[in-house]
PyMOL Python script that loads the backbone (N, CA, C, O; Angstrom):
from pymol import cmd

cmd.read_pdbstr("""\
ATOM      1  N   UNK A   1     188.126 129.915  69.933  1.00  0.00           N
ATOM      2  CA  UNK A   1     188.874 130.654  70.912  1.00  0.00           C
ATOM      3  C   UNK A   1     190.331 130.651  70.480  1.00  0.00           C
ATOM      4  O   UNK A   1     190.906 129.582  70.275  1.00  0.00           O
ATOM      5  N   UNK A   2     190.993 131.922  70.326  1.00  0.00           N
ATOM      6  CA  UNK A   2     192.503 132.010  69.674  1.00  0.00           C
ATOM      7  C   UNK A   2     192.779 130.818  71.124  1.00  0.00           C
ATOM      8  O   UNK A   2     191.929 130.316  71.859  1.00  0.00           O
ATOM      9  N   UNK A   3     194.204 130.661  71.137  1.00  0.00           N
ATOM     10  CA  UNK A   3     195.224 130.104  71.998  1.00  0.00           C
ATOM     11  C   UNK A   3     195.779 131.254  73.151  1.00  0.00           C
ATOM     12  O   UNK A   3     196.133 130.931  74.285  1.00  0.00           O
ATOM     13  N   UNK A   4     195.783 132.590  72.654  1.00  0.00           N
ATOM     14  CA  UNK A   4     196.304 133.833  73.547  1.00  0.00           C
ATOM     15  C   UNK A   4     194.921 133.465  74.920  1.00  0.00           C
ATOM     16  O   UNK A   4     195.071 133.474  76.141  1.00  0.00           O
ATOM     17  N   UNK A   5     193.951 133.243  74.301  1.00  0.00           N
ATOM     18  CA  UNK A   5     192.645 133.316  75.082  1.00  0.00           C
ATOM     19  C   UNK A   5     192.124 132.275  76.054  1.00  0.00           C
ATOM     20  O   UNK A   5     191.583 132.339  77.157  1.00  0.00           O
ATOM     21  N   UNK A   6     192.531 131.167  75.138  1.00  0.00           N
ATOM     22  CA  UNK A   6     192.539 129.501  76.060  1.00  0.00           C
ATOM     23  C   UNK A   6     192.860 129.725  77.445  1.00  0.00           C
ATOM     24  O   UNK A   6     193.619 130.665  77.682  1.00  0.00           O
ATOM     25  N   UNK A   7     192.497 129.154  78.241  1.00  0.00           N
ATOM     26  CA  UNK A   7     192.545 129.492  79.880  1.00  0.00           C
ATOM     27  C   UNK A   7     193.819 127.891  80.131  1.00  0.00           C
ATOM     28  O   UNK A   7     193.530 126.744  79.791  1.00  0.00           O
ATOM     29  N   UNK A   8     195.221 128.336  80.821  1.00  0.00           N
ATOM     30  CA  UNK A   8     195.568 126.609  80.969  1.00  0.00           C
ATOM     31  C   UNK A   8     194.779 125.540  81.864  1.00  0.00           C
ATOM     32  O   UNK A   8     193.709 125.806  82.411  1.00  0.00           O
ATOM     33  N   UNK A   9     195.334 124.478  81.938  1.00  0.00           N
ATOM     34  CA  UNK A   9     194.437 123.804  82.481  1.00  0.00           C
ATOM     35  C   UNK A   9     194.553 124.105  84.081  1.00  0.00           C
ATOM     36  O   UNK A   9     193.733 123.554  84.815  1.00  0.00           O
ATOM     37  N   UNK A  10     195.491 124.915  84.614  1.00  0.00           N
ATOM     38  CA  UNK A  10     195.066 125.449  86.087  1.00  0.00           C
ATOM     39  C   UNK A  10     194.049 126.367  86.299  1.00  0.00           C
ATOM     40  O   UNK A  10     193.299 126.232  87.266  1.00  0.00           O
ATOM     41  N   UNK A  11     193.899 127.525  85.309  1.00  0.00           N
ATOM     42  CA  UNK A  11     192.694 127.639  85.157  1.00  0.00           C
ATOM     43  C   UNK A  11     191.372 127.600  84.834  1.00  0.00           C
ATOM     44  O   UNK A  11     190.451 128.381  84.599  1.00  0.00           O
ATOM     45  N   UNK A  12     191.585 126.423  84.901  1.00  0.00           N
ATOM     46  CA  UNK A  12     189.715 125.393  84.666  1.00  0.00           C
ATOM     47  C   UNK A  12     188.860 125.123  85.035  1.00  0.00           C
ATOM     48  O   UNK A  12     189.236 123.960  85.185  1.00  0.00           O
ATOM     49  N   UNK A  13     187.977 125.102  85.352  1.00  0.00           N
ATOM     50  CA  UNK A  13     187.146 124.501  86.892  1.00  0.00           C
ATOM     51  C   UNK A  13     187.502 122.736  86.237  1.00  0.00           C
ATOM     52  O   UNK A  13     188.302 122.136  85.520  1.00  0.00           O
ATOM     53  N   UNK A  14     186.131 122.481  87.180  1.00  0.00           N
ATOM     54  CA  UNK A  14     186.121 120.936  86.855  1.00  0.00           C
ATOM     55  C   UNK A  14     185.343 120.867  86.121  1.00  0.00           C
ATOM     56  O   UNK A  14     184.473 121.735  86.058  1.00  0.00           O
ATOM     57  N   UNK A  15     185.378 119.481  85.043  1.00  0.00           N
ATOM     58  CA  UNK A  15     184.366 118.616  84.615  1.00  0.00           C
ATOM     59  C   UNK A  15     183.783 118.305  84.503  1.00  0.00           C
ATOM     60  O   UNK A  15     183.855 117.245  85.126  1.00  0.00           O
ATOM     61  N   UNK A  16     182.487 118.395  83.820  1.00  0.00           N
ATOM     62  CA  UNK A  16     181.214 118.111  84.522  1.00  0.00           C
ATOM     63  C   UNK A  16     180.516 118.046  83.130  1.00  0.00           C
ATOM     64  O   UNK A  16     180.354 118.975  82.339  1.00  0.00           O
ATOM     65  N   UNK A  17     180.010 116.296  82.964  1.00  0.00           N
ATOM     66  CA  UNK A  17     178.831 116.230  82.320  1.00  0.00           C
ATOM     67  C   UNK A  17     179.725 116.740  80.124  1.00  0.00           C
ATOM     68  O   UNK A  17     178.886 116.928  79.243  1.00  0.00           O
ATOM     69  N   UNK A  18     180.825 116.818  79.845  1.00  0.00           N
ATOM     70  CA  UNK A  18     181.122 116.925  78.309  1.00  0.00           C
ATOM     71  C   UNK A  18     181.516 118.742  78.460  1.00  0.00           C
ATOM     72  O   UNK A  18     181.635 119.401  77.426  1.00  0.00           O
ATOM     73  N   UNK A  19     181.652 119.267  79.558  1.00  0.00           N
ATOM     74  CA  UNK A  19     182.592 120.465  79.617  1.00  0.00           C
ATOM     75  C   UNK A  19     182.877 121.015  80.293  1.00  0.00           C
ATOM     76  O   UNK A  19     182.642 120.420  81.345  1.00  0.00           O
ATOM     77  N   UNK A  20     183.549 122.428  80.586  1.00  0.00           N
ATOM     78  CA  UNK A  20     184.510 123.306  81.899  1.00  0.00           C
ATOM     79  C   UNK A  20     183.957 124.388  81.807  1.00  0.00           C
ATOM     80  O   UNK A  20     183.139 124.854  81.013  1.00  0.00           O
ATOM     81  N   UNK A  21     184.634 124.890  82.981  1.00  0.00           N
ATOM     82  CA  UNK A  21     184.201 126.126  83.423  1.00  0.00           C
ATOM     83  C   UNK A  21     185.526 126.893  83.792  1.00  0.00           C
ATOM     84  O   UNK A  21     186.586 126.316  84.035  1.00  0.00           O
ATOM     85  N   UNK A  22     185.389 127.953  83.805  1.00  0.00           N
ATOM     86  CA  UNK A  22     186.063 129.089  84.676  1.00  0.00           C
ATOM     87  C   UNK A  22     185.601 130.425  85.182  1.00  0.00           C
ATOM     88  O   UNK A  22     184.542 130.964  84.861  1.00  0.00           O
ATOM     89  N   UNK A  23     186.197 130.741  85.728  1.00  0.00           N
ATOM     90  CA  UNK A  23     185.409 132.550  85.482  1.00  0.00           C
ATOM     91  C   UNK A  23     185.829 133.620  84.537  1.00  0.00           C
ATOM     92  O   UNK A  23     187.015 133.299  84.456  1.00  0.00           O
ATOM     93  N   UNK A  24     185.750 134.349  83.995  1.00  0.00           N
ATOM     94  CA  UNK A  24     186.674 135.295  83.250  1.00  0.00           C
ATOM     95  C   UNK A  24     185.730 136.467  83.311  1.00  0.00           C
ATOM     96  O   UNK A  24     184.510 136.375  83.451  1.00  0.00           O
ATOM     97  N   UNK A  25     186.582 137.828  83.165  1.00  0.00           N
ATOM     98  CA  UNK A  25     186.195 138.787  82.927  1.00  0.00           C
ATOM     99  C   UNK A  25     185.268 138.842  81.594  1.00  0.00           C
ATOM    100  O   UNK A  25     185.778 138.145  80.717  1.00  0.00           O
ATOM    101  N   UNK A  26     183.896 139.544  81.121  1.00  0.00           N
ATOM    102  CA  UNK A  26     183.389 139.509  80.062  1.00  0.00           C
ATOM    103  C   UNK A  26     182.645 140.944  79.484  1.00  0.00           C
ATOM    104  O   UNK A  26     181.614 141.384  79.994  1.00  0.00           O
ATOM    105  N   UNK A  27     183.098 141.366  78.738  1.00  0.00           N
ATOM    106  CA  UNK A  27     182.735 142.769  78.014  1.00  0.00           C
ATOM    107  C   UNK A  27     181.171 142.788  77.490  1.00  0.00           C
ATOM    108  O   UNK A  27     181.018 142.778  76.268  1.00  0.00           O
ATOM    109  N   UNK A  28     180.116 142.813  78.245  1.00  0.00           N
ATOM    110  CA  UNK A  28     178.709 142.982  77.881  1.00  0.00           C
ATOM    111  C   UNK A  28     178.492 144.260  77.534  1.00  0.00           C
ATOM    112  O   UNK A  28     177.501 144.779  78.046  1.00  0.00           O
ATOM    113  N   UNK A  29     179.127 144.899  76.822  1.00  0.00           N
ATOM    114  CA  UNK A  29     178.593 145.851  75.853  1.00  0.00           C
ATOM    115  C   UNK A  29     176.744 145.859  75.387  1.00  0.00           C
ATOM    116  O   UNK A  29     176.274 146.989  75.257  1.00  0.00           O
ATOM    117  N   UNK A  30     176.060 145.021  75.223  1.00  0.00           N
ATOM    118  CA  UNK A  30     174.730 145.066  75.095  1.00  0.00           C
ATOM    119  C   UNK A  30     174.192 145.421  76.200  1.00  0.00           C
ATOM    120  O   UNK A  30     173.047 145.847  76.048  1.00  0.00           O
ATOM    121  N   UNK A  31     174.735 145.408  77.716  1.00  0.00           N
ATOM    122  CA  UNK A  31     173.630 145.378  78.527  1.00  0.00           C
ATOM    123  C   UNK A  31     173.945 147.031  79.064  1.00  0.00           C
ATOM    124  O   UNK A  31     173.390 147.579  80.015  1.00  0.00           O
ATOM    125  N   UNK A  32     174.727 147.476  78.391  1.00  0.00           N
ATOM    126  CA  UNK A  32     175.054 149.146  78.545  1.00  0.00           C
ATOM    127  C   UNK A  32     175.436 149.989  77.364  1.00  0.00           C
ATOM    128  O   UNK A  32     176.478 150.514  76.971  1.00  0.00           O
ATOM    129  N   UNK A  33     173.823 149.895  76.825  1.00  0.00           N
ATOM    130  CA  UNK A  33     173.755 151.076  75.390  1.00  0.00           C
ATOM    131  C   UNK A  33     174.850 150.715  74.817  1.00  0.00           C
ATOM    132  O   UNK A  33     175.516 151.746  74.715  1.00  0.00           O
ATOM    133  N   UNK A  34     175.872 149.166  74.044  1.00  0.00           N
ATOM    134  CA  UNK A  34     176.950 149.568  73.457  1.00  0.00           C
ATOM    135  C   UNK A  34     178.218 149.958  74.256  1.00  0.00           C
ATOM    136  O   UNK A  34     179.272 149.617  73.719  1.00  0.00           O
ATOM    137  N   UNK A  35     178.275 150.344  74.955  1.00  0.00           N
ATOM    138  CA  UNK A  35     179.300 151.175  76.101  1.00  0.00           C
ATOM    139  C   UNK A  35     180.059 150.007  76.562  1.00  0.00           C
ATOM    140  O   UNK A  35     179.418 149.017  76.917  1.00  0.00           O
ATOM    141  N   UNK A  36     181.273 149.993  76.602  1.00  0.00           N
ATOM    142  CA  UNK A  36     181.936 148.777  78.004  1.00  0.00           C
ATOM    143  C   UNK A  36     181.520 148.593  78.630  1.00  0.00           C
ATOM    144  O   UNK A  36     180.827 149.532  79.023  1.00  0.00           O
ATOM    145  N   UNK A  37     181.413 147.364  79.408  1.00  0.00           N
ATOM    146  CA  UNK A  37     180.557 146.969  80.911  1.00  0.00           C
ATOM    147  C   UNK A  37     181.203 145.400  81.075  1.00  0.00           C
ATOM    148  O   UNK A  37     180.622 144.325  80.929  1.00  0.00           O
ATOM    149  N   UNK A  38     182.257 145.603  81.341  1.00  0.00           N
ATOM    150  CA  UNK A  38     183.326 144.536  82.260  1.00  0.00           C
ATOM    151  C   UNK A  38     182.415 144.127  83.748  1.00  0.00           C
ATOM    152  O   UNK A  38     182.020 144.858  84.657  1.00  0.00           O
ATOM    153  N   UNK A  39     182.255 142.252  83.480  1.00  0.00           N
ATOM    154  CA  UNK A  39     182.055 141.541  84.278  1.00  0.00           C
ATOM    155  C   UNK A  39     182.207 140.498  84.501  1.00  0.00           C
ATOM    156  O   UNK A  39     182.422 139.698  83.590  1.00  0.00           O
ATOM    157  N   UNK A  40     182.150 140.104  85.856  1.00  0.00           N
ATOM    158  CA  UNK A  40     182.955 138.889  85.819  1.00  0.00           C
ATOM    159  C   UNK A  40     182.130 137.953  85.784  1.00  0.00           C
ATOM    160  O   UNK A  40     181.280 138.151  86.652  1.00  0.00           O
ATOM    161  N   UNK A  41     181.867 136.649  84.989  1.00  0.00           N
ATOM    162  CA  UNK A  41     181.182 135.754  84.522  1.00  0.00           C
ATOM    163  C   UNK A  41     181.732 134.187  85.040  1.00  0.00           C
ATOM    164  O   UNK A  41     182.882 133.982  85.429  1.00  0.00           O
ATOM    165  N   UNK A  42     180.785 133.269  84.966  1.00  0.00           N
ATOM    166  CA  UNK A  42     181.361 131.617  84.793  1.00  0.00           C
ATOM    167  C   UNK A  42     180.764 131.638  83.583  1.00  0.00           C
ATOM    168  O   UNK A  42     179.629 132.013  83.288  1.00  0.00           O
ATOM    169  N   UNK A  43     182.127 130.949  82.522  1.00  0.00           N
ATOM    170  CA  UNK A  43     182.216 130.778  81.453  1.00  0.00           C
ATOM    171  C   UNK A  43     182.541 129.380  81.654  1.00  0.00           C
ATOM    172  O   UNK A  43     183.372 128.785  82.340  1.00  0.00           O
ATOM    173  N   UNK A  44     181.470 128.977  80.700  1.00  0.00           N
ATOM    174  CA  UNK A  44     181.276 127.466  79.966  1.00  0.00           C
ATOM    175  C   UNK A  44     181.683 127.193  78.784  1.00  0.00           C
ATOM    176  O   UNK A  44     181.106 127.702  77.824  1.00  0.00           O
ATOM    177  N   UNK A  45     182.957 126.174  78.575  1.00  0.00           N
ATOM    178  CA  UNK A  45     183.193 125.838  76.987  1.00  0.00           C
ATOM    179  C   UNK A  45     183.149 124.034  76.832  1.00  0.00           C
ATOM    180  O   UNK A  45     183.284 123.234  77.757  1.00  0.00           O
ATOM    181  N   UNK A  46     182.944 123.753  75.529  1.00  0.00           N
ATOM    182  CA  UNK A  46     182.892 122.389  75.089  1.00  0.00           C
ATOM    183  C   UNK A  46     184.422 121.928  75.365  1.00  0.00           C
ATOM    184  O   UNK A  46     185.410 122.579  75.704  1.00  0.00           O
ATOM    185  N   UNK A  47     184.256 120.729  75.124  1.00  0.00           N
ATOM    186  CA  UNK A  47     185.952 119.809  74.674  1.00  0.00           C
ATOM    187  C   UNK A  47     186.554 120.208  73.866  1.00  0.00           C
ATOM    188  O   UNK A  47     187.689 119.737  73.928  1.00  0.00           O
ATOM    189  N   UNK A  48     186.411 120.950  72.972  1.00  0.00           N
ATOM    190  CA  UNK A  48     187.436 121.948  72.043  1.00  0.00           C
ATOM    191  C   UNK A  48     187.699 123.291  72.655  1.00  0.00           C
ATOM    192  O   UNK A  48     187.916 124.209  71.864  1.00  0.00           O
ATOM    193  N   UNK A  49     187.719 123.604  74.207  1.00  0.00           N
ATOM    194  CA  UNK A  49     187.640 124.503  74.174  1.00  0.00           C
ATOM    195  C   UNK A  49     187.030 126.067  73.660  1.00  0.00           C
ATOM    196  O   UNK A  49     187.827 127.003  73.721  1.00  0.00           O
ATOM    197  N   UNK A  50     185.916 126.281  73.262  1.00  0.00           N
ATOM    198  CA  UNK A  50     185.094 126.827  72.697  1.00  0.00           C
ATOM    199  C   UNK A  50     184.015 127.517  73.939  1.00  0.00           C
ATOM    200  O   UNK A  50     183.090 126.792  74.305  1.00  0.00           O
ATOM    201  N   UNK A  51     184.120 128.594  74.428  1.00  0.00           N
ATOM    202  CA  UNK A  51     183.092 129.032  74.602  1.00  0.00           C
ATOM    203  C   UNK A  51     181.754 128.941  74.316  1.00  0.00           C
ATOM    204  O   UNK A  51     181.394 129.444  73.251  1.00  0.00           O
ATOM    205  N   UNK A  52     180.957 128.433  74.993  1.00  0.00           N
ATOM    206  CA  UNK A  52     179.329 127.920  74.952  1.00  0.00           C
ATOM    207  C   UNK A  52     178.693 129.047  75.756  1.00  0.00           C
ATOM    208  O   UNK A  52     177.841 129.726  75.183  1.00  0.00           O
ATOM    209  N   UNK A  53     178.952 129.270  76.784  1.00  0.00           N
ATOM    210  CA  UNK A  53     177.606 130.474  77.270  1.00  0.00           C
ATOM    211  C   UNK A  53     178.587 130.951  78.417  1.00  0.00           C
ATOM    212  O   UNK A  53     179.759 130.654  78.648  1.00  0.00           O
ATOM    213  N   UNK A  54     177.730 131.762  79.028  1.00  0.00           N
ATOM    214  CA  UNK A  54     178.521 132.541  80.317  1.00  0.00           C
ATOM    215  C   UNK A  54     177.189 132.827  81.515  1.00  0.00           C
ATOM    216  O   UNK A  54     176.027 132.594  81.180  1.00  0.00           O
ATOM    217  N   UNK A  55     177.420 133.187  82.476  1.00  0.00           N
ATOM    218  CA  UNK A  55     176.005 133.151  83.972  1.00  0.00           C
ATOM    219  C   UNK A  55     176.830 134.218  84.289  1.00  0.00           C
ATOM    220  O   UNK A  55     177.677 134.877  83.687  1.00  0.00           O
ATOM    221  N   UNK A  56     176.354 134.206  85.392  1.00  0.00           N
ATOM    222  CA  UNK A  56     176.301 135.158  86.599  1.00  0.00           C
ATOM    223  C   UNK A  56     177.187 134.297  87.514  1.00  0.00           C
ATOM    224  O   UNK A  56     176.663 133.184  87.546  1.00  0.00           O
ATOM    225  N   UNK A  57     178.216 134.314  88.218  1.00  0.00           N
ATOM    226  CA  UNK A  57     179.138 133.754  89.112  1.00  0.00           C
ATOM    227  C   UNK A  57     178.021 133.184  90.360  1.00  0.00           C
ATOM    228  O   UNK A  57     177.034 133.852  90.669  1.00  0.00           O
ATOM    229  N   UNK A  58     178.300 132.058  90.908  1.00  0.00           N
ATOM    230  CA  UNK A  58     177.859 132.278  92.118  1.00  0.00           C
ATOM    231  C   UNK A  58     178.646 132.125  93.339  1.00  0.00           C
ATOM    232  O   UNK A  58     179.631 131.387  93.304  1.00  0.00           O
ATOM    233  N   UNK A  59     178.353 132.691  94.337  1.00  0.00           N
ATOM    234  CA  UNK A  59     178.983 133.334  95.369  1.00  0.00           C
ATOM    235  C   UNK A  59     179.349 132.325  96.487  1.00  0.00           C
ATOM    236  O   UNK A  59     180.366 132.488  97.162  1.00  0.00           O
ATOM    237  N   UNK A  60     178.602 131.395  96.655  1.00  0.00           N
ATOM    238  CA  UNK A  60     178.731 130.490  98.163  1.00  0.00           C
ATOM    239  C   UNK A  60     179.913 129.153  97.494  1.00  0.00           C
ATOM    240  O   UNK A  60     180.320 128.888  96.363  1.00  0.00           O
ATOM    241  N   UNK A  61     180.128 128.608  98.754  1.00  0.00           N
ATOM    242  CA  UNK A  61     180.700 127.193  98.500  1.00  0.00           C
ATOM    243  C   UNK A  61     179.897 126.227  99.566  1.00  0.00           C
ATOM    244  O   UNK A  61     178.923 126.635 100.198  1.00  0.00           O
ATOM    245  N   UNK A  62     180.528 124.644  99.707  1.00  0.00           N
ATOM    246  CA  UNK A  62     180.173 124.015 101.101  1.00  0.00           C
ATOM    247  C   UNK A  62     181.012 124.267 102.366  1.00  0.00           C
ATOM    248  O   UNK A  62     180.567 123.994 103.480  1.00  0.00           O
ATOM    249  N   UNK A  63     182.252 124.800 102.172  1.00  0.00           N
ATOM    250  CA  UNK A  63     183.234 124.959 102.924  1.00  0.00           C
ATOM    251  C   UNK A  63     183.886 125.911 102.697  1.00  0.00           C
ATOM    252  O   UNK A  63     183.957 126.426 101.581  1.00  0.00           O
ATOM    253  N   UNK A  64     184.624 126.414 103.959  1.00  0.00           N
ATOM    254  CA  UNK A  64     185.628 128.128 103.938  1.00  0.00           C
ATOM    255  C   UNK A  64     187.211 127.451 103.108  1.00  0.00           C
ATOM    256  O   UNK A  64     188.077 128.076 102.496  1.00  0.00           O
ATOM    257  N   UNK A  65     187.127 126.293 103.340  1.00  0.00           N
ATOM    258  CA  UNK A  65     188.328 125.869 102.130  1.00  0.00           C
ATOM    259  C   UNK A  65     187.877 126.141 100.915  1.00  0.00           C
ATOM    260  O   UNK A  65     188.495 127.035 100.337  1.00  0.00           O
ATOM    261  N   UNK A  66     186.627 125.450 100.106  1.00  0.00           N
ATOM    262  CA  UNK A  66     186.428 125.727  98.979  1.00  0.00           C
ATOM    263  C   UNK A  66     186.236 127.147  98.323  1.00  0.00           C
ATOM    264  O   UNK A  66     186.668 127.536  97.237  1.00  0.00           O
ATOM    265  N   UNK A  67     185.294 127.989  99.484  1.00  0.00           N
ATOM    266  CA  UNK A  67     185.272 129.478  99.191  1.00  0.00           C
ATOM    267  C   UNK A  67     186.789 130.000  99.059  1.00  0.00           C
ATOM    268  O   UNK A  67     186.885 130.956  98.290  1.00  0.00           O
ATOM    269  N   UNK A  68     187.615 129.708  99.460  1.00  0.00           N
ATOM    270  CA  UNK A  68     188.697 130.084  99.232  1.00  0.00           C
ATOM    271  C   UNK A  68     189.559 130.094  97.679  1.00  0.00           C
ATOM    272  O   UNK A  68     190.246 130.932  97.096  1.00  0.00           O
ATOM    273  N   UNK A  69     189.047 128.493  97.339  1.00  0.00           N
ATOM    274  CA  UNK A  69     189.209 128.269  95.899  1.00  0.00           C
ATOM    275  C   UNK A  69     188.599 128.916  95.297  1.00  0.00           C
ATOM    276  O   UNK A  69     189.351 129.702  94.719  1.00  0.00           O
ATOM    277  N   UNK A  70     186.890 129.210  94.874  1.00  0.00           N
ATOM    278  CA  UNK A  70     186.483 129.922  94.426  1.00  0.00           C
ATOM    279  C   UNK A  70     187.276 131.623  94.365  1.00  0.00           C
ATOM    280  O   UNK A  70     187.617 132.163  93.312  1.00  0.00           O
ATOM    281  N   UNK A  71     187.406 132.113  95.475  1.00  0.00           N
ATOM    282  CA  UNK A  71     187.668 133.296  95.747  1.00  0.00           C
ATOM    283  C   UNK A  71     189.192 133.337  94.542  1.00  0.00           C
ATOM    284  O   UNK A  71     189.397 134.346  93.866  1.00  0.00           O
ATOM    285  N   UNK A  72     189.834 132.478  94.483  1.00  0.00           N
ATOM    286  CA  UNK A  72     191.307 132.173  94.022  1.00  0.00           C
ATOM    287  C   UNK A  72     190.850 132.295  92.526  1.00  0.00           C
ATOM    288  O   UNK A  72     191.292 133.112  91.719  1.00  0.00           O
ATOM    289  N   UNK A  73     189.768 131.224  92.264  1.00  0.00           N
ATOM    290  CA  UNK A  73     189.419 131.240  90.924  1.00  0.00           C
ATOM    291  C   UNK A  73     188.899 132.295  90.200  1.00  0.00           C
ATOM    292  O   UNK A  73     189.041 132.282  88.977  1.00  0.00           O
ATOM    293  N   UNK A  74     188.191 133.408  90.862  1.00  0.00           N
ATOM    294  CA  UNK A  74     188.049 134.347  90.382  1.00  0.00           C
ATOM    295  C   UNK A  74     188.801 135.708  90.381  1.00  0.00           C
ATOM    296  O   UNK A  74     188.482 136.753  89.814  1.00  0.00           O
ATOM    297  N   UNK A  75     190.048 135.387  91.280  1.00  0.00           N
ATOM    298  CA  UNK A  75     191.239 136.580  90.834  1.00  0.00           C
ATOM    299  C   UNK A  75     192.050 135.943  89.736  1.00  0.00           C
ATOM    300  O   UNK A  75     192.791 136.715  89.128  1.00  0.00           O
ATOM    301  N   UNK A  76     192.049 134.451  89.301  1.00  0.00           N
ATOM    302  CA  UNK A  76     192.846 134.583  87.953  1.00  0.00           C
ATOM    303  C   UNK A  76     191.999 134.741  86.669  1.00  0.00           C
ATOM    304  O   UNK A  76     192.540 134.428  85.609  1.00  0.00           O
ATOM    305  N   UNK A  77     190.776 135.176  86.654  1.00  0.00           N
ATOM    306  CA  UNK A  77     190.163 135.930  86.342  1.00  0.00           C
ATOM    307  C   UNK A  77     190.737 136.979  85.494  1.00  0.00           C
ATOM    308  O   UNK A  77     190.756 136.987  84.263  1.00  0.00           O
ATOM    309  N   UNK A  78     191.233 137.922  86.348  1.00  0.00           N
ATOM    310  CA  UNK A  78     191.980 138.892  86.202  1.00  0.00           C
ATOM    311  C   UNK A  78     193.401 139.084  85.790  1.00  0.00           C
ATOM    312  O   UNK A  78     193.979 140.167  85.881  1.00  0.00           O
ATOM    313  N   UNK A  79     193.937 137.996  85.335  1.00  0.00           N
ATOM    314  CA  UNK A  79     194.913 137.683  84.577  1.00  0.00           C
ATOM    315  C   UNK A  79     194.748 137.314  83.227  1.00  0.00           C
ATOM    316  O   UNK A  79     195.648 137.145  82.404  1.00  0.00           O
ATOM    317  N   UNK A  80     193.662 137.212  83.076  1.00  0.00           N
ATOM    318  CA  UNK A  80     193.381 136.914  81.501  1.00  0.00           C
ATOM    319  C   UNK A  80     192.887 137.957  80.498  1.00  0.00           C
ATOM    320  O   UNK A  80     191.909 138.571  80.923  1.00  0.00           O
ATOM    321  N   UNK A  81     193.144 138.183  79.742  1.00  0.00           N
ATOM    322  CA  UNK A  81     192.155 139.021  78.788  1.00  0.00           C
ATOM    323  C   UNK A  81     190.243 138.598  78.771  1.00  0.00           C
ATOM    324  O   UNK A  81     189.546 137.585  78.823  1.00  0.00           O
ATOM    325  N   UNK A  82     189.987 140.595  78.628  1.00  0.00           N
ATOM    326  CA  UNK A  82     188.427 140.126  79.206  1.00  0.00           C
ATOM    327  C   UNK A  82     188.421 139.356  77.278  1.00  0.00           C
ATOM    328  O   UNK A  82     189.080 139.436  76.241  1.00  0.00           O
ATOM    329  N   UNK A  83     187.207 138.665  77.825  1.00  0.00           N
ATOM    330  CA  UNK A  83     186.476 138.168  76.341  1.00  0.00           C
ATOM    331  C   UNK A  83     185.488 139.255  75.703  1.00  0.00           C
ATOM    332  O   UNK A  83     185.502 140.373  76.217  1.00  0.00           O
ATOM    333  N   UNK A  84     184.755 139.050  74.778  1.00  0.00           N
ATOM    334  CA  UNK A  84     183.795 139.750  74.369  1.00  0.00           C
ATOM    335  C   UNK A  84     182.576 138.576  74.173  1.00  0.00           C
ATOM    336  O   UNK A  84     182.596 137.346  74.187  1.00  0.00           O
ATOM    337  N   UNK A  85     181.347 139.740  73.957  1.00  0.00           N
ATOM    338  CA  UNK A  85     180.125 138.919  73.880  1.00  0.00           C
ATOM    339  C   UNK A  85     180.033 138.083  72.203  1.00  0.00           C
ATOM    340  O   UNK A  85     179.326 137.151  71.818  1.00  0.00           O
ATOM    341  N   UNK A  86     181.039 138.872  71.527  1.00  0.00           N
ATOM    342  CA  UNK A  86     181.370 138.061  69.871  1.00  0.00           C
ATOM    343  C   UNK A  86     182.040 136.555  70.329  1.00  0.00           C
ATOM    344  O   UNK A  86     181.849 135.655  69.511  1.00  0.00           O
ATOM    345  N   UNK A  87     182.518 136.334  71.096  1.00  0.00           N
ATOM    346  CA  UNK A  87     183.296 135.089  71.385  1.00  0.00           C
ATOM    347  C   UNK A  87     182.743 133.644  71.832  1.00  0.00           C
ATOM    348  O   UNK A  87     183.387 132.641  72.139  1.00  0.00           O
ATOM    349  N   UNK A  88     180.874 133.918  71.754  1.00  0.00           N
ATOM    350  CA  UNK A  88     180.090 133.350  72.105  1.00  0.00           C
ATOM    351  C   UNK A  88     179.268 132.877  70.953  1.00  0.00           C
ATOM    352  O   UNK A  88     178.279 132.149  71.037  1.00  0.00           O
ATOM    353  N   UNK A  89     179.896 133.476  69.647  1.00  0.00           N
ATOM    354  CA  UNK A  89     178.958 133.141  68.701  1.00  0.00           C
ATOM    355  C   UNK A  89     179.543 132.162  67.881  1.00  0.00           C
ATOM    356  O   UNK A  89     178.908 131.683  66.942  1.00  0.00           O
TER     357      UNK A  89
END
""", "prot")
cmd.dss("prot")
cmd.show_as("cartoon", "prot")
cmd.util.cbc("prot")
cmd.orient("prot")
């Protein structure tokens, strides 16, 4: 992952188990003939920062505080450059 791309550490999730998370925008070009297809993903990387895989976001929390975080975490999202599906390999 260049450094332009690195998420800081406010935008990180937490810890868990040898790596992080965030959400970021992600360019799945495969799942539309080749074509752009911007979405928003939880992206998983190792301790080097490295992108490992990406899901499907999920939507709930335990609390309207935490949904809130979530909700937060996925508009800085949108401050980052989307990734591509090459950034996974």
């Amino acid at each position: 992952m260049s450094e332009a791309n690195k998420p800081d550490a406010e935008q990180w999730g937490e810890w868990a188990g040898g790596f992080t998370w965030n959400y970021r925008i992600v360019n799945l070009k495969s799942q539309n003939g080749d074509e752009d297809w911007y979405c928003l993903q939880e992206v998983c990387y190792d301790l080097q920062g490295k992108p490992t895989g990406y899901g499907a976001p999920c939507l709930g929390s335990e609390s309207m505080e935490t949904m809130r975080n979530v909700w937060d975490m996925m508009g800085e999202a949108m401050e980052l450059p989307p990734m591509q599906e090459e950034d996974f390999k």
